[in-house]
DSSP file (Angstrom, degrees, kcal/mol; ACC not computed):
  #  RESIDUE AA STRUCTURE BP1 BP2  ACC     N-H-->O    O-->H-N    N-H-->O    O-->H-N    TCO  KAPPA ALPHA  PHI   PSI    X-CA   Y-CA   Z-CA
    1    1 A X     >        0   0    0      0, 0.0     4,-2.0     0, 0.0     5,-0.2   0.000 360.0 360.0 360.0 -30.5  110.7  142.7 -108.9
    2    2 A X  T  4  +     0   0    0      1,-0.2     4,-0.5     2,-0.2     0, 0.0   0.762 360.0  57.7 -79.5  -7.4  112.2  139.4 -108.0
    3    3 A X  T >> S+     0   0    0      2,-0.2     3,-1.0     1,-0.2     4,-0.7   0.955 113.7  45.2 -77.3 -42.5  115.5  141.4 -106.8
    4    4 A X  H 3> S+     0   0    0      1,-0.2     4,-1.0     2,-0.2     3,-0.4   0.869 111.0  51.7 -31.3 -56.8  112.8  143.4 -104.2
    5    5 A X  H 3X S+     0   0    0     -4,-2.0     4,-1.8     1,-0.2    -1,-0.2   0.640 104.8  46.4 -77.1 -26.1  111.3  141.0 -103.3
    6    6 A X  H <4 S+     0   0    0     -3,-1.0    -1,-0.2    -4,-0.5    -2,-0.2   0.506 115.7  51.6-110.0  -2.5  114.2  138.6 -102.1
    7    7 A X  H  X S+     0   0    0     -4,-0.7     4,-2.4    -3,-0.4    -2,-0.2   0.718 101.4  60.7 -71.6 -33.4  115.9  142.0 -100.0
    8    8 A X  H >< S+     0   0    0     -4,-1.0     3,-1.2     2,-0.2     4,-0.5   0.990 109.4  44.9 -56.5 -92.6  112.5  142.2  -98.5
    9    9 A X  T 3X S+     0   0    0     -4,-1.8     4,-0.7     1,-0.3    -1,-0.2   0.415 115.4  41.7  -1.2 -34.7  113.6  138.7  -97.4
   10   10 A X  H 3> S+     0   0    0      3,-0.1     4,-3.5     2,-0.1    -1,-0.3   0.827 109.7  54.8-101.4 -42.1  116.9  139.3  -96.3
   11   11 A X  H <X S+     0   0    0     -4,-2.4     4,-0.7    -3,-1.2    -2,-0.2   0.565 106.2  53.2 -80.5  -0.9  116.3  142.4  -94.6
   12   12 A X  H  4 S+     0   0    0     -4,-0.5     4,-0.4     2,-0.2    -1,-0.2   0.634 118.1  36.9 -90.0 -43.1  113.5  140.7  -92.4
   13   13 A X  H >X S+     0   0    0     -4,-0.7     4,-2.0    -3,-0.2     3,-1.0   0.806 114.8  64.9 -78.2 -36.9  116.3  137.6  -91.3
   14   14 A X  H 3< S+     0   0    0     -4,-3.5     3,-0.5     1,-0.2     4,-0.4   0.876 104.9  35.8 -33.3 -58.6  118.6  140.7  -91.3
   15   15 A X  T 3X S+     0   0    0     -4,-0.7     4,-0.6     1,-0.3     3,-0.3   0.774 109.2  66.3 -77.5 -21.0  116.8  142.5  -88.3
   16   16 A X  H X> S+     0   0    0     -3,-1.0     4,-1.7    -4,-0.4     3,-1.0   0.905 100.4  53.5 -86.3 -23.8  116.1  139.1  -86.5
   17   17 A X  H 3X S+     0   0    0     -4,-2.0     4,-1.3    -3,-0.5    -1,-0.2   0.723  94.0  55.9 -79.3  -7.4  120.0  138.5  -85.9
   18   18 A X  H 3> S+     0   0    0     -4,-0.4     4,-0.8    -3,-0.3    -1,-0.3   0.515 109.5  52.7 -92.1   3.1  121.4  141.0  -84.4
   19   19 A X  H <X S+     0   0    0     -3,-1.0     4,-2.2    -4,-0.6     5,-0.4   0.710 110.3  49.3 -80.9 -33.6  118.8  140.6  -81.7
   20   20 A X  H  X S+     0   0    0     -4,-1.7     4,-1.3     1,-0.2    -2,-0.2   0.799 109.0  47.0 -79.4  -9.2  119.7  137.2  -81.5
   21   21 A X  H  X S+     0   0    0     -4,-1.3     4,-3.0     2,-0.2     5,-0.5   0.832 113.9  56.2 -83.1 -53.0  123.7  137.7  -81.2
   22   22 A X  H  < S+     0   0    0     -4,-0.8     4,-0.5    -5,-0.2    -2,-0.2   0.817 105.3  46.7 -62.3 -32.8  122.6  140.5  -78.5
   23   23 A X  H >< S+     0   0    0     -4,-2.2     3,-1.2     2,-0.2     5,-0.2   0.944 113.1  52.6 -51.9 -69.0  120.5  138.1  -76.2
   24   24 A X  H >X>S+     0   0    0     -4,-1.3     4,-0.7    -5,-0.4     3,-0.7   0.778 107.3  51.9 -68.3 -16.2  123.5  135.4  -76.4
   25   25 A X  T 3<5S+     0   0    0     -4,-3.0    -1,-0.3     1,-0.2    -2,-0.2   0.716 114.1  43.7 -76.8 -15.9  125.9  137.7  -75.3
   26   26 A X  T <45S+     0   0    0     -3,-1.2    -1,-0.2    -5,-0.5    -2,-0.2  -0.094 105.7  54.6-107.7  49.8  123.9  138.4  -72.8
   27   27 A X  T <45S-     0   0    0     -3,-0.7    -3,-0.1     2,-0.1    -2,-0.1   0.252  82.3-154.8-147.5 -32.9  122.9  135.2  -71.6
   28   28 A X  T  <5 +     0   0    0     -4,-0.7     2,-0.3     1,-0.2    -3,-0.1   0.907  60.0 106.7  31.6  44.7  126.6  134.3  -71.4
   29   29 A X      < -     0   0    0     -5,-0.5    -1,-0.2     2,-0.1    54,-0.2  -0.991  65.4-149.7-148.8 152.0  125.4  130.5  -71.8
   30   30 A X    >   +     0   0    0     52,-0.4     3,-2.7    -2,-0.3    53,-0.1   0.665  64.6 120.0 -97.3 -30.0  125.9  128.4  -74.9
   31   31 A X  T 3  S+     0   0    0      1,-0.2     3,-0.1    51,-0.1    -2,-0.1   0.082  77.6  15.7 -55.1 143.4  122.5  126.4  -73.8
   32   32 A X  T 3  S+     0   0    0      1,-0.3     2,-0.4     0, 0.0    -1,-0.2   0.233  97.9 115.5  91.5 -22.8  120.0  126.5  -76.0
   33   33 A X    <   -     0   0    0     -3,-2.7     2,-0.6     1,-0.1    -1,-0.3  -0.632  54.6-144.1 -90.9 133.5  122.2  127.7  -79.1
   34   34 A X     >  -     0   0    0     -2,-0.4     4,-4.2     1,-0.1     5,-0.3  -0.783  13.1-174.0-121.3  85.9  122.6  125.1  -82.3
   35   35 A X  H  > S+     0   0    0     -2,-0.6     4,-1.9     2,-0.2     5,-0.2   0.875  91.1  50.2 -19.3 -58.6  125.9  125.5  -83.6
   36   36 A X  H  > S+     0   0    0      2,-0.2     4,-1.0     1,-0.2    -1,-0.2   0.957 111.9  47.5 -71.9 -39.5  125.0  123.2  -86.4
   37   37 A X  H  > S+     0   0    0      3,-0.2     4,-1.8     1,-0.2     3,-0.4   0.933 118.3  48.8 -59.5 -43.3  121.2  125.6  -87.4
   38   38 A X  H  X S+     0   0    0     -4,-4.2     4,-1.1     1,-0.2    -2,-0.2   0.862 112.4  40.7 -87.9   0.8  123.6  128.6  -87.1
   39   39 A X  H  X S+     0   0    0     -4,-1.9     4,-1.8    -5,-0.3    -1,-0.2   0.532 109.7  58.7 -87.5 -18.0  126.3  127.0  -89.4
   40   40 A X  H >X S+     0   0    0     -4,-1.0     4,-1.3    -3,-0.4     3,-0.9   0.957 109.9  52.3 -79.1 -54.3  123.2  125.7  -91.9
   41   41 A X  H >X S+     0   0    0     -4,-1.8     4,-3.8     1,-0.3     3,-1.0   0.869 109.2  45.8  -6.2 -71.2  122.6  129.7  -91.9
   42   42 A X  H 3X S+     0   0    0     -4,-1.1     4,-2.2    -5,-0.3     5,-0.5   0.913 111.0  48.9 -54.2 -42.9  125.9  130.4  -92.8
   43   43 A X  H << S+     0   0    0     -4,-1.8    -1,-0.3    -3,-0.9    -2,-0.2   0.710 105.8  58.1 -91.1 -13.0  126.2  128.1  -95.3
   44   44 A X  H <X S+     0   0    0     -4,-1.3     4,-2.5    -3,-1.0    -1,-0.3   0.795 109.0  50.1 -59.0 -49.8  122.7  129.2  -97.0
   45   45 A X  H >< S+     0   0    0     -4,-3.8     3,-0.7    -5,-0.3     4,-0.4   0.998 102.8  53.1 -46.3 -77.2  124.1  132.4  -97.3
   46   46 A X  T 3X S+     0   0    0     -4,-2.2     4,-2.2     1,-0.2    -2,-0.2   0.691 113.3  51.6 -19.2 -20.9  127.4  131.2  -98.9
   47   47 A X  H 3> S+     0   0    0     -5,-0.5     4,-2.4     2,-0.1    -1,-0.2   0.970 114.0  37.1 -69.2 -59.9  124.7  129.6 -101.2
   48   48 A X  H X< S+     0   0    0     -4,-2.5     3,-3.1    -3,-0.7     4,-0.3   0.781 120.7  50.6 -48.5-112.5  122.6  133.0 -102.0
   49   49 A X  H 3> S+     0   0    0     -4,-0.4     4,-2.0     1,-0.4    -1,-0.2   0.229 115.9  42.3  34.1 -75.1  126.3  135.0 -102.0
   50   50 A X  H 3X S+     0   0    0     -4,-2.2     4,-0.7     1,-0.2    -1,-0.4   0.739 110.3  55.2 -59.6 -26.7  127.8  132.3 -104.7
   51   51 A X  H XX S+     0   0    0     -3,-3.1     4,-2.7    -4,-2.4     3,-1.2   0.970 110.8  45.2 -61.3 -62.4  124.6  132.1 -106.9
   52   52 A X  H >4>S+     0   0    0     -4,-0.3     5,-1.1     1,-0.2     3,-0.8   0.980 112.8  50.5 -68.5 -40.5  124.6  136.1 -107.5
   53   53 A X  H 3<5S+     0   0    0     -4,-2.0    -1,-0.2     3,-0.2    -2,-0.2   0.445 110.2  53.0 -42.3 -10.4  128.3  136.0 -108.2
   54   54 A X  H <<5S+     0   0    0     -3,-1.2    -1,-0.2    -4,-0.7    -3,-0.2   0.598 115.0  38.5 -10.1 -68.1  127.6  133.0 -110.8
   55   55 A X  T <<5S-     0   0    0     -4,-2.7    -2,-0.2    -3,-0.8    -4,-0.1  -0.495 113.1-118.1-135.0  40.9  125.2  134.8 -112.6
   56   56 A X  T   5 +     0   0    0      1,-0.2     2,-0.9    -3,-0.2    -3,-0.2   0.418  58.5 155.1  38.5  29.1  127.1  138.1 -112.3
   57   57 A X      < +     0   0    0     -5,-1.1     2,-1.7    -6,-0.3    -1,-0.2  -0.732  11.0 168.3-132.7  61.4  124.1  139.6 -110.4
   58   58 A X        +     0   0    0     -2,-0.9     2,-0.4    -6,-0.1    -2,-0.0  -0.549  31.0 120.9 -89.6  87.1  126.1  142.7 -108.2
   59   59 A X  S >> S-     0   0    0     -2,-1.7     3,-1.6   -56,-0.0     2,-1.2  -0.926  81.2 -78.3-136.6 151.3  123.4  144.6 -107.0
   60   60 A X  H 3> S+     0   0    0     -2,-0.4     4,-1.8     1,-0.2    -2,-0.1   0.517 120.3  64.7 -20.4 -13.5  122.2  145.6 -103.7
   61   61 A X  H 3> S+     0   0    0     -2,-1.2     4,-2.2     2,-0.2    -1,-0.2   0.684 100.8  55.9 -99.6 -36.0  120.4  142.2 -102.6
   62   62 A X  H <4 S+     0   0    0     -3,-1.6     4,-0.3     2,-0.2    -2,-0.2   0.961 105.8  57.8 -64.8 -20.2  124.5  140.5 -102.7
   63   63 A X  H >X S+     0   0    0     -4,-0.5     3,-2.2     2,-0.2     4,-1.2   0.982 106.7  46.3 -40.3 -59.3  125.0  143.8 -100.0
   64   64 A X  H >X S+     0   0    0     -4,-1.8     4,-3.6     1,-0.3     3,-1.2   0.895 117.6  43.1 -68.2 -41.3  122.1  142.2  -97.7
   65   65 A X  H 3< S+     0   0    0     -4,-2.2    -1,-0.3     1,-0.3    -2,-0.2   0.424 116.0  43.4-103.2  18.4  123.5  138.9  -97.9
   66   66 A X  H <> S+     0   0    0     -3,-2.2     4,-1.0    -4,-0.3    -1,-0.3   0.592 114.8  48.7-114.3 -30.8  127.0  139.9  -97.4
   67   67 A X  H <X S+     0   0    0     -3,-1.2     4,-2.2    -4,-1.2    -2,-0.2   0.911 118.4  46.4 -86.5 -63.8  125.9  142.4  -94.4
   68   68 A X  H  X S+     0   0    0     -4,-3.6     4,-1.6     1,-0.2     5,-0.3   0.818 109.4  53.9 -54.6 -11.8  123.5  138.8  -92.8
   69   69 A X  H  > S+     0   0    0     -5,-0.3     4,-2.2     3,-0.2    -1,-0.2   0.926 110.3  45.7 -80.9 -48.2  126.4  136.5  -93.3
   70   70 A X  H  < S+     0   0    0     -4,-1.0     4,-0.5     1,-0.2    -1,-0.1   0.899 116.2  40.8 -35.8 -46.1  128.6  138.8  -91.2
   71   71 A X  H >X S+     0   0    0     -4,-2.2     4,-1.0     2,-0.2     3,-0.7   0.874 117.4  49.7 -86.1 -34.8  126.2  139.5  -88.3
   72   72 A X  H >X S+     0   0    0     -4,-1.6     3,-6.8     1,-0.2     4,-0.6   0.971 107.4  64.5 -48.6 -73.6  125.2  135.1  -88.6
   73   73 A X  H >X S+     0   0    0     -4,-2.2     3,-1.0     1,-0.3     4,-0.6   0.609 101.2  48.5  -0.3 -59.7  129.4  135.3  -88.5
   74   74 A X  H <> S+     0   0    0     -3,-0.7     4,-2.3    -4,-0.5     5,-0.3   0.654  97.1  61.2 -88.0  -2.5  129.1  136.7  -84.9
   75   75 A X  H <X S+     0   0    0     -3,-6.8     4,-1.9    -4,-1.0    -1,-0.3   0.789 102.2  58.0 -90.3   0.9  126.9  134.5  -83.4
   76   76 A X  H <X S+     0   0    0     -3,-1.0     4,-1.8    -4,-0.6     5,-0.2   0.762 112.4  40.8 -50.0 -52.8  129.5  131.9  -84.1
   77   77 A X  H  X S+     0   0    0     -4,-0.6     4,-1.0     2,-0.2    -2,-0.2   0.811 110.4  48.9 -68.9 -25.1  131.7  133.7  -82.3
   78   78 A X  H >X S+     0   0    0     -4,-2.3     4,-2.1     2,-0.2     3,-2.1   0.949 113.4  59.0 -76.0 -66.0  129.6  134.8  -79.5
   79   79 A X  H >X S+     0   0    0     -4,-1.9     4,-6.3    -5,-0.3     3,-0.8   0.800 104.4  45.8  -8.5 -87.4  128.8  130.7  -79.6
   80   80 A X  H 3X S+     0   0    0     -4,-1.8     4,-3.0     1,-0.3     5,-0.3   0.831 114.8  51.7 -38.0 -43.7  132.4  129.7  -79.1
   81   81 A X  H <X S+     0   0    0     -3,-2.1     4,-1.7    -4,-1.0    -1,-0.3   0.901 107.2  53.0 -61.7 -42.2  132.5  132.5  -76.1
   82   82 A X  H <X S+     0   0    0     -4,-2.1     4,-1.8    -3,-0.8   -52,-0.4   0.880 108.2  52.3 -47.5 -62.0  129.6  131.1  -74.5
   83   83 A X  H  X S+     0   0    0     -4,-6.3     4,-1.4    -5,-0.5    -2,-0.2   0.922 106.4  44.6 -62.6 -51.9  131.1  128.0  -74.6
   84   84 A X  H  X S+     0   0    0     -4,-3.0     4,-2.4    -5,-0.3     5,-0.3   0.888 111.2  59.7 -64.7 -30.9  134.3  128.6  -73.0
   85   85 A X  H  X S+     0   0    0     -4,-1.7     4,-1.9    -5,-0.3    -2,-0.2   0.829 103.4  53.3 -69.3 -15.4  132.2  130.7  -70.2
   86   86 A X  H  X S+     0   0    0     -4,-1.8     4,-1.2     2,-0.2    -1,-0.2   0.675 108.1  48.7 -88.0 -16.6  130.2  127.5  -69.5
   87   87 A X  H  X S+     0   0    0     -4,-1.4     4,-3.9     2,-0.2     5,-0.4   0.841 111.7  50.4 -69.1 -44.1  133.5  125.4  -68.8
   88   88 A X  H  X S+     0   0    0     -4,-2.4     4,-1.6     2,-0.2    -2,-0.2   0.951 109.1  47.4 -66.7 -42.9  134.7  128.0  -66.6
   89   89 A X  H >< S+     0   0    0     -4,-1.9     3,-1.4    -5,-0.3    -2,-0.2   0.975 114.7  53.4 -50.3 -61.8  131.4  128.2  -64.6
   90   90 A X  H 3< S+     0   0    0     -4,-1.2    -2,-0.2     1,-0.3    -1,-0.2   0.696 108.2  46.5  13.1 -89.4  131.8  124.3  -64.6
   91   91 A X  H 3<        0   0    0     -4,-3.9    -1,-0.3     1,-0.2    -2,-0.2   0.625 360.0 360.0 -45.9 -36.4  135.1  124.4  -63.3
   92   92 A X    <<        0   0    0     -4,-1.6    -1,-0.2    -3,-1.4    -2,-0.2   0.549 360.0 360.0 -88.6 360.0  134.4  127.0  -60.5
């Protein structure tokens, strides 16, 4: 039950990032985005990830957190994109 319960979990921040990487690509601004909250993400994941690998635990809930670290992944990148489009507005 507790494995349910803690996918339930995942698949609920699951849905809420790929909206939020699609809104900062389309915002093409880094303002407002906190490198360091989407890196505490990542690194929460990494937590979850290393814990079921630990405790030998391969089941479907190490999928969700392996699928949300990926899509967290891109809003790092989208970040970094952001950022260089906000020097070049700068600049121009």
């Amino acid at each position: 039950m507790s494995s349910i319960l803690e996918t339930i979990m995942l698949i609920c921040f699951g849905f809420s990032w790929p909206l939020n990487v699609i809104k900062a690509y389309k915002a093409k601004t880094a303002k407002g985005t906190s490198l360091p909250f989407i890196l505490l993400i990542i690194a929460g994941y990494i937590a979850g990830i290393s814990a079921k690998l630990v405790t030998h635990q391969f089941n479907y809930v190490l999928i969700a957190y392996i699928v949300n670290l990926a899509i967290v992944s891109a809003n790092v990148i989208i970040y970094f994109r952001n950022v260089s489009l906000d020097k070049k507005h700068l600049h121009a």
